[in-house]
C-alpha positions in Angstrom: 38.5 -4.8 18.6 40.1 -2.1 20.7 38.1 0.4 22.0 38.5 3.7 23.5 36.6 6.3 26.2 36.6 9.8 25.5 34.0 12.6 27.0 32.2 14.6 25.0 30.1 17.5 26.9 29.8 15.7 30.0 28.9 12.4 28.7 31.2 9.2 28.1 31.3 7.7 25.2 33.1 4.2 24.4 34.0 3.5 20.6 36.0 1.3 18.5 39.9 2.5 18.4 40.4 4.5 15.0 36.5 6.5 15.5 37.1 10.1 14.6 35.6 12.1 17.1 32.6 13.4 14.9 31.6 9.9 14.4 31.8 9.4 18.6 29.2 12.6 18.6 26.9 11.4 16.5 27.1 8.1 18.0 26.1 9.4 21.2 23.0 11.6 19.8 25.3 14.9 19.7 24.6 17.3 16.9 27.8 18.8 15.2 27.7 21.0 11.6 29.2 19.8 8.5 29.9 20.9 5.2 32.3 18.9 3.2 31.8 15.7 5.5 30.1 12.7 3.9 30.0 8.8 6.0 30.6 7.7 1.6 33.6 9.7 1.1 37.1 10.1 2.3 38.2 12.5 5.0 38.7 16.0 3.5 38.6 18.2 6.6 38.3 21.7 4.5 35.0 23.3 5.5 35.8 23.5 9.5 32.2 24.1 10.6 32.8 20.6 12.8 35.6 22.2 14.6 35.8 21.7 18.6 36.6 22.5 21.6 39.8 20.0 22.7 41.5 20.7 25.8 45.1 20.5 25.5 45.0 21.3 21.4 46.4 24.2 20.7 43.7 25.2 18.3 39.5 24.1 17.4 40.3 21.0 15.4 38.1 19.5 12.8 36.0 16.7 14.6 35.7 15.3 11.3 39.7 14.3 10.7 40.5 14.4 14.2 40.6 10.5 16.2 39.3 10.2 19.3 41.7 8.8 21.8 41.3 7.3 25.3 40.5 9.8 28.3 40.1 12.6 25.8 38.0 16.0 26.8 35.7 17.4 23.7 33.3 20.4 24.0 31.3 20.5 20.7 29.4 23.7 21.8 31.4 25.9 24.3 31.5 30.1 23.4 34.5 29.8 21.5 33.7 26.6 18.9 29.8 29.0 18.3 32.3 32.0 17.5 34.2 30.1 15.0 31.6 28.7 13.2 29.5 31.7 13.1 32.5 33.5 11.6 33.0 30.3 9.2 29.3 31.1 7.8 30.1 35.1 8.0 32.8 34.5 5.2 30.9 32.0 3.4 28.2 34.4 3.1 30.5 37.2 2.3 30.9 35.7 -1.3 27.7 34.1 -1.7 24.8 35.2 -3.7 21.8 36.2 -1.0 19.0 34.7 -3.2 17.9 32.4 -0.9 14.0 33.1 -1.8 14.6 32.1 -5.7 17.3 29.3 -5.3 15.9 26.1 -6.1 17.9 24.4 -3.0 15.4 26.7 -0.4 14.3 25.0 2.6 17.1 22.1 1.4 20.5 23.8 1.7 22.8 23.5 4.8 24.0 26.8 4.5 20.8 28.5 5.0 20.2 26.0 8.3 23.4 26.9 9.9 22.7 30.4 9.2 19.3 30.3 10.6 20.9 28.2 13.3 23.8 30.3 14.4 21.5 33.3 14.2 23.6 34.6 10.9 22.2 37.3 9.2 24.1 39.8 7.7 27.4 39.9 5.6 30.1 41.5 8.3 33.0 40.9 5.9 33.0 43.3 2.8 35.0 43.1 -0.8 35.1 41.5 -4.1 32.5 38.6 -5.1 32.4 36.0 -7.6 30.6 37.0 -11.0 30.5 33.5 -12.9 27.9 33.0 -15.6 25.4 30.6 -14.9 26.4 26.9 -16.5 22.9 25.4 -18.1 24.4 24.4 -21.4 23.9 20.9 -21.0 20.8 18.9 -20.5 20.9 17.2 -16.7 22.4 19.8 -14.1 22.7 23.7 -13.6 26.1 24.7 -12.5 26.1 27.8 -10.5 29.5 28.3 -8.8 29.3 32.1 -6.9 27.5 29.5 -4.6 30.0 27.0 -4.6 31.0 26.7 -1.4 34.6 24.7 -2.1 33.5 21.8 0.2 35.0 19.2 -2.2 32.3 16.9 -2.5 31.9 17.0 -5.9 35.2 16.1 -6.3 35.6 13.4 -3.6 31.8 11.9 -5.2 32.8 12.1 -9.1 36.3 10.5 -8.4 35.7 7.8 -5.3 32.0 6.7 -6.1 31.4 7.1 -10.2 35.3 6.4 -10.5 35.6 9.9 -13.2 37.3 12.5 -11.7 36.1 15.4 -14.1 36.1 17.5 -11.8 39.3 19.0 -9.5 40.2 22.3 -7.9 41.8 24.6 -10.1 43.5 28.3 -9.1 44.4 29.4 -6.1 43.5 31.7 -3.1 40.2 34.1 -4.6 40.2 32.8 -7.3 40.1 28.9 -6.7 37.2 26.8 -8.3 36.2 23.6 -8.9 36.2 22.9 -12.7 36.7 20.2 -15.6 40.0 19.8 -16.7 40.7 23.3 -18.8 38.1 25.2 -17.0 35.6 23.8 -19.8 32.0 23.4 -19.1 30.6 19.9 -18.1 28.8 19.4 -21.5 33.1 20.3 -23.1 33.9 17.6 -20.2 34.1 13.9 -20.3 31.4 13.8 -17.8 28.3 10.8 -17.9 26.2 13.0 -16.2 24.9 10.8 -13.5 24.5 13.3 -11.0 26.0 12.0 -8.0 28.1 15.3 -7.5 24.3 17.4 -7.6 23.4 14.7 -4.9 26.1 15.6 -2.1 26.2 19.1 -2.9 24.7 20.8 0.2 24.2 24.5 -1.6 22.7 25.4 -4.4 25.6 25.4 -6.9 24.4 22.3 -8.2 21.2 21.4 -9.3 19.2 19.3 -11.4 18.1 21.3 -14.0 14.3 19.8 -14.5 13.6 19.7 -10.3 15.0 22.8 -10.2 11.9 24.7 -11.4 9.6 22.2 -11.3 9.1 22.8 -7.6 10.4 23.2 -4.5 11.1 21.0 -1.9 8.2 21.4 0.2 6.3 21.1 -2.1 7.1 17.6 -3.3 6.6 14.4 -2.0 8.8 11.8 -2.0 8.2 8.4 -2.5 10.8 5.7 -2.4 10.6 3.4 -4.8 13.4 0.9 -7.5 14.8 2.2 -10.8 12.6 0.4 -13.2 15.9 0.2 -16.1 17.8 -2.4 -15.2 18.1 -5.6 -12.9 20.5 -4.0 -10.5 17.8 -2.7 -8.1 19.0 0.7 -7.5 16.6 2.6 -5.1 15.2 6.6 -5.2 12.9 8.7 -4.2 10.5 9.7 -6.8 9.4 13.6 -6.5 5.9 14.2 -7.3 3.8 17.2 -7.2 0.3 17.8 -8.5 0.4 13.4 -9.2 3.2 14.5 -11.6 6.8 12.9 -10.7 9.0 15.7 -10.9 12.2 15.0 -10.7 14.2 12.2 -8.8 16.5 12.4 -6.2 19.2 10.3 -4.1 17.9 8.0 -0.7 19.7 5.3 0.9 19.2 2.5 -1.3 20.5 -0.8 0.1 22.2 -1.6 -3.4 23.8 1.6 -4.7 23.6 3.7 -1.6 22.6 7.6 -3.0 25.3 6.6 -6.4 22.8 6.3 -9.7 23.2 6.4 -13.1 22.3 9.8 -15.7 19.1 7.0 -16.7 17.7 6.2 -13.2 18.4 9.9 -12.3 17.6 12.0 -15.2 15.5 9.7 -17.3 11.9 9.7 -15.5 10.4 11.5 -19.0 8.7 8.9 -20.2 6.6 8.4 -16.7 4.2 11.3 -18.4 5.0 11.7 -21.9 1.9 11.7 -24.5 3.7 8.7 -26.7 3.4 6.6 -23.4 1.8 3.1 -24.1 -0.8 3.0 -21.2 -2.9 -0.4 -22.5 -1.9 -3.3 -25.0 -2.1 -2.9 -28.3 -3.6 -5.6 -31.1 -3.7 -5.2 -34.7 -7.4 -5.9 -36.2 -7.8 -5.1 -39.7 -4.5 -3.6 -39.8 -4.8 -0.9 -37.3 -3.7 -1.5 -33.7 -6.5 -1.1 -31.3 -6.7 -0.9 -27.5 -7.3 -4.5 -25.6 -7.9 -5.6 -22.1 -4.0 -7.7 -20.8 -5.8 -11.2 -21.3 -6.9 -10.6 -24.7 -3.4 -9.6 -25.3 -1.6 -12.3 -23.6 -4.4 -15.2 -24.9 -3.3 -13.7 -28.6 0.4 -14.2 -27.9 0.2 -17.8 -26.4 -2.3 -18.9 -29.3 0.4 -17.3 -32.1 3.2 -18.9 -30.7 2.0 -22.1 -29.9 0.5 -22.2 -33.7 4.0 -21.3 -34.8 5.5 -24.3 -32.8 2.9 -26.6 -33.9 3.5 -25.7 -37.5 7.3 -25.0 -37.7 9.2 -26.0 -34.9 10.3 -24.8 -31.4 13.4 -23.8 -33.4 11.2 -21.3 -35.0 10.8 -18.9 -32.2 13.6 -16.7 -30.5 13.3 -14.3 -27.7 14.9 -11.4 -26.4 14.9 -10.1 -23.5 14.3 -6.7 -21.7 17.5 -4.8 -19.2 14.6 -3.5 -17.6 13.2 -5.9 -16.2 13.9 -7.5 -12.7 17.0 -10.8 -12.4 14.2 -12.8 -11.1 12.1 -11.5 -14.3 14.7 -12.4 -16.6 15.2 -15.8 -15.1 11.8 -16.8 -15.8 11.6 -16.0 -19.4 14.7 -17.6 -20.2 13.0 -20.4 -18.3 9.9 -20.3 -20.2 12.0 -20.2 -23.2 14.0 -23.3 -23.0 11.1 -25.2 -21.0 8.1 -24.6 -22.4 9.1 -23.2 -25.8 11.6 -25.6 -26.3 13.9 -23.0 -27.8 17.3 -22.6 -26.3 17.8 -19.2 -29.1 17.0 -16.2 -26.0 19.3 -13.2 -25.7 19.0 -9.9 -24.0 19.0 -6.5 -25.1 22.0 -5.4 -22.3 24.4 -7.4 -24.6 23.4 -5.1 -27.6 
């Protein structure tokens, strides 16, 4: 593969032929500010906090579209790139609601480190600000778009990743959003809610409703762990607080990546819920009573292999569970046919 040399401040760097010159930076341990950038998504170039200082360019480019090519010059940090982006966060901040101590996304919102970064404090930029009324009408996610920052991530995530696209920009100039098709709410919309557009957002115009005042992030701990409702093997971190999980929330899983479904990333309810079965169950004198796992499994190798005995391997049928592991499934449909004798198994995912 063809490579390329390019310096960025001061230091070479040697990439593949076709590396944009964000991608060089970060390769070589150089910090650079994004907003709608994402290594998942396509190349959208609309925030400009990346921007950079190119010798021979005309003006800052965005480091995120912009190829590096051989011999090229890039300053990530000279006087005029810190201008530029400190006067991208100054108009950001001009129309966005300064209620950093109560939004759910403090101490886990990009905007508020760049601020704190750039040594942003006040709004320099006066005039009319977006009044929207807060969107909690549906279950899953709160939708709060005076902080919508118009990175596109939403967009690029609901249409490249969960394959949707329920949500697009709509109106221009002051006025442009990013809305469901009519400028309905989600819960009007066609949209799963599987929350992969509140898992890229890096404000607080999207949250999960739950998390959201649950706790906040500090005070959570995360814990990776593997979505327990299907075979796939999805991976999240669990968010628990007090020994209670919280809320759930994107990681790097090695199958999905951060994508999950509304079940692995909304449906954690049951973990604590009072109907929970925590031991097994068996009936005596018609009312179910707690027992220890051997009792319960010595009860329900003895029934079945009176019921073979007396009627049949033909007799017996078993279904199996979504939830549980490939490997899981493979050995009951194993036990099944080999030691039941019974090829009648199904599984509930086919329901």
């Amino acid at each position: 593969m063809a490579e390329v040399t390019l310096t960025i401040n001061g230091l070479q760097v040697t990439v593949p032929k076709g590396t944009t010159v964000l991608d060089a930076a970060r390769q070589a341990g150089l910090f650079i500010p994004t907003f709608c950038h994402d290594p998942e998504l396509t190349r959208f170039g609309a925030c400009r906090m990346c921007v950079v200082e190119i010798p021979g360019m005309r003006n800052l480019p965005a480091s995120c579209v912009t190829e590096a090519t051989e011999g090229m010059v890039v300053h990530t940090d000279s006087p005029a790139v810190i201008e530029a982006r400190k006067t991208i966060l100054e108009l950001m901040l001009a129309n966005h609601p300064m209620d950093c101590l109560t939004c759910g996304k403090n101490g886990d919102c990009r905007l508020q480190d760049y601020a704190y970064m750039y040594g942003v404090k006040t709004e320099p930029f006066g005039g009319e600000k977006h009044n929207y009324p807060l969107e909690d009408d549906n279950p899953f996610i709160v939708r709060d778009m005076n902080k919508c920052i118009l990175c596109g991530k939403c967009v690029r995530a609901c249409a490249e990743i969960q394959g949707k696209s329920i949500v697009d920009f709509a109106y221009r100039g002051f006025d442009a959003k990013i809305t469901p098709a009519m400028d309905v709410p989600l819960s009007e919309s066609e949209c799963v809610f599987c929350g992969n557009c509140v898992a890229v957002c890096p404000v607080g115009a999207l949250q999960e409703k739950g998390l959201r005042s649950a706790a906040r992030t500090w005070e959570v701990q995360k814990v990776k762990t593997t979505c327990p409702y299907c075979g796939t093997g999805c991976n999240f971190e669990l968010n628990v607080k007090d020994n209670q999980v919280v809320g759930v929330t994107s990681c790097d899983g090695d199958v999905n990546g951060r994508a999950l479904c509304v079940k692995g990333r909304f449906g954690y309810g049951f973990i604590h819920h009072p109907d929970r079965l925590t031991t097994p169950l068996i009936k005596k004198n018609g009312e179910f009573v707690e027992a220890t796992w051997d009792e319960a499994i010595t009860l329900v190798a003895q029934k079945l292999g009176d019921i073979k005995d007396k009627y049949g391997p033909d007799a017996l049928a078993v279904l199996s569970s979504a939830r549980c592991t490939n490997e899981e499934n493979y050995l009951m449909q194993k036990f099944t046919r080999a030691v039941l004798g019974t090829n009648s198994i199904d599984h509930c995912a086919r329901l």
